[in-house]
C-alpha positions in Angstrom: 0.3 -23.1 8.9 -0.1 -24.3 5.4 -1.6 -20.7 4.9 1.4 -18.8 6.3 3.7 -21.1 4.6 2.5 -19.4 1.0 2.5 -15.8 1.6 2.5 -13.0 4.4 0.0 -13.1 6.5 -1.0 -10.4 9.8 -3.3 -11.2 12.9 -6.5 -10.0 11.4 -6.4 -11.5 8.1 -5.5 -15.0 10.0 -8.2 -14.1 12.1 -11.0 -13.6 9.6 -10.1 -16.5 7.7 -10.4 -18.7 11.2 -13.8 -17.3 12.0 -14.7 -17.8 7.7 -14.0 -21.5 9.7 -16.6 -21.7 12.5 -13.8 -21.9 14.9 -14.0 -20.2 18.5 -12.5 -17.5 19.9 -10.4 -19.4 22.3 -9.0 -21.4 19.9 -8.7 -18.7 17.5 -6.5 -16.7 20.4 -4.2 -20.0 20.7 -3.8 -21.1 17.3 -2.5 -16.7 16.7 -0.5 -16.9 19.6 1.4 -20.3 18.4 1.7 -19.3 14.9 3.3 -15.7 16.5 5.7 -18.1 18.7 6.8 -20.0 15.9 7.5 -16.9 13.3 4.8 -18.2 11.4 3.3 -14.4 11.2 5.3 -11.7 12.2 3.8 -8.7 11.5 6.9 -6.4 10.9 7.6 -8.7 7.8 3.7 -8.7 6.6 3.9 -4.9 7.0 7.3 -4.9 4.8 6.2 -7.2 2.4 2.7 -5.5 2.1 4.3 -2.0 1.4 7.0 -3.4 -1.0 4.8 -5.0 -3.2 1.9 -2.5 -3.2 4.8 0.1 -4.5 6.0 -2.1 -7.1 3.3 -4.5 -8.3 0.1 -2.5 -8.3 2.1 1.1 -7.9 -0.5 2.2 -5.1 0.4 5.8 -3.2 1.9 5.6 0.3 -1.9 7.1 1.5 -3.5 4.0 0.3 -1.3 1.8 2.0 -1.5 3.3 5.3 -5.3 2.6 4.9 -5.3 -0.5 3.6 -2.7 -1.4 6.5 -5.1 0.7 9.4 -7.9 -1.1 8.0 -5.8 -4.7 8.5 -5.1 -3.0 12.3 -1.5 -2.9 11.9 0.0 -0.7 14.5 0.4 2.9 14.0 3.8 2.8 15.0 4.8 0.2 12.7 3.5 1.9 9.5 4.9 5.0 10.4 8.1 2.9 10.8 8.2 1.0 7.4 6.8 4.1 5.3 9.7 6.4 6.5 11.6 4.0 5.0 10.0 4.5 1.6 12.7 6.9 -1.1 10.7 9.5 -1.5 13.1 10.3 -4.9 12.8 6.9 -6.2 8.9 7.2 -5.2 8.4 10.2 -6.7 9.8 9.2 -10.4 7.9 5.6 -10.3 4.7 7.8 -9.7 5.8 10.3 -12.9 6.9 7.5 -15.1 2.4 6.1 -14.3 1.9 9.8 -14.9 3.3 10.1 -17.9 1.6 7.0 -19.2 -1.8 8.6 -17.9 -1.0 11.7 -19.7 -1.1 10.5 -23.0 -4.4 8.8 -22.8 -5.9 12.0 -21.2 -8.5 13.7 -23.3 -9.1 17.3 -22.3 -9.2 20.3 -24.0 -7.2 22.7 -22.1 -3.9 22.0 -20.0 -5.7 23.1 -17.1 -8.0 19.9 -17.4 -5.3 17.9 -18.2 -3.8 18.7 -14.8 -6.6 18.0 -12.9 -7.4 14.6 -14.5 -4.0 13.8 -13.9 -4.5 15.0 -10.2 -7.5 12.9 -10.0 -5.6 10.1 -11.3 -3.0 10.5 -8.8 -5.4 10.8 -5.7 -7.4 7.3 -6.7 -4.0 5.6 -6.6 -3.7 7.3 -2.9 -0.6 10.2 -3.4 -0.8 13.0 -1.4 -1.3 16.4 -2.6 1.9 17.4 -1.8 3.3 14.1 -3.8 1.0 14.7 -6.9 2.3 17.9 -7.4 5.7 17.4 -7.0 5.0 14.3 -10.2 3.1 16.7 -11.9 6.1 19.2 -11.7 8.3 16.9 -12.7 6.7 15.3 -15.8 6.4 19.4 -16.9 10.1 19.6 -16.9 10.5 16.3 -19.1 8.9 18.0 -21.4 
């Protein structure tokens, strides 16, 4: 509990760190299901808390969270769910505002390459195609 009591925490992360503990699967299945009974992991609230702070802290793109969360076997449902709730507006200028920051440490020697860094950029911190260009049209009209 001590775990849960510092930060979210889903099934399979609580999981892993139980078996990291030499403990058995039936015990493993009872300890998951009395930490779900008392709220000590609730999944909705990992998935909201995991999404919020992957936006804001470490500015990831919506298509690396949904990995990182498919990979942590979070419903599909339940992603689908908290990302819709994403602004995509407010998304969009956080991504142009990195861009923009990218931009000026870009070395290339057409605008062409530029571009495409910048799309490169954009697809390692997991936005969509469709995302990255709509940043890398709106960074063109700031300037």
């Amino acid at each position: 509990m001590n775990w849960c009591s510092r930060r979210e925490l889903c099934v399979s992360d609580m999981r892993m760190r139980l078996k990291k503990l030499e403990v058995d699967d039936n015990s493993i299945k009872k300890i998951i299901a009395k930490l779900i009974e008392e709220n000590f992991i609730n999944e909705e609230r990992f998935v909201r808390a995991f999404v919020n702070d992957k936006l804001k802290f470490q500015k990831w793109g919506i298509d690396k969270i949904k990995n990182a969360l498919y990979i942590k076997k979070i419903t599909t449902e339940l992603i689908k769910e908290v990302i819709s709730e994403i602004d995509k507006n407010q998304y969009i200028t956080q991504l142009s505002e990195i861009a923009k920051q990218k931009v000026k440490y870009i070395k290339a020697s057409s605008d062409f390459e530029r571009e495409q860094k910048l799309l490169r950029f954009l697809a390692s911190k997991g936005v969509s195609g469709e995302d990255a260009y709509k940043v890398l049209k709106n960074i063109k009209k700031l300037d």
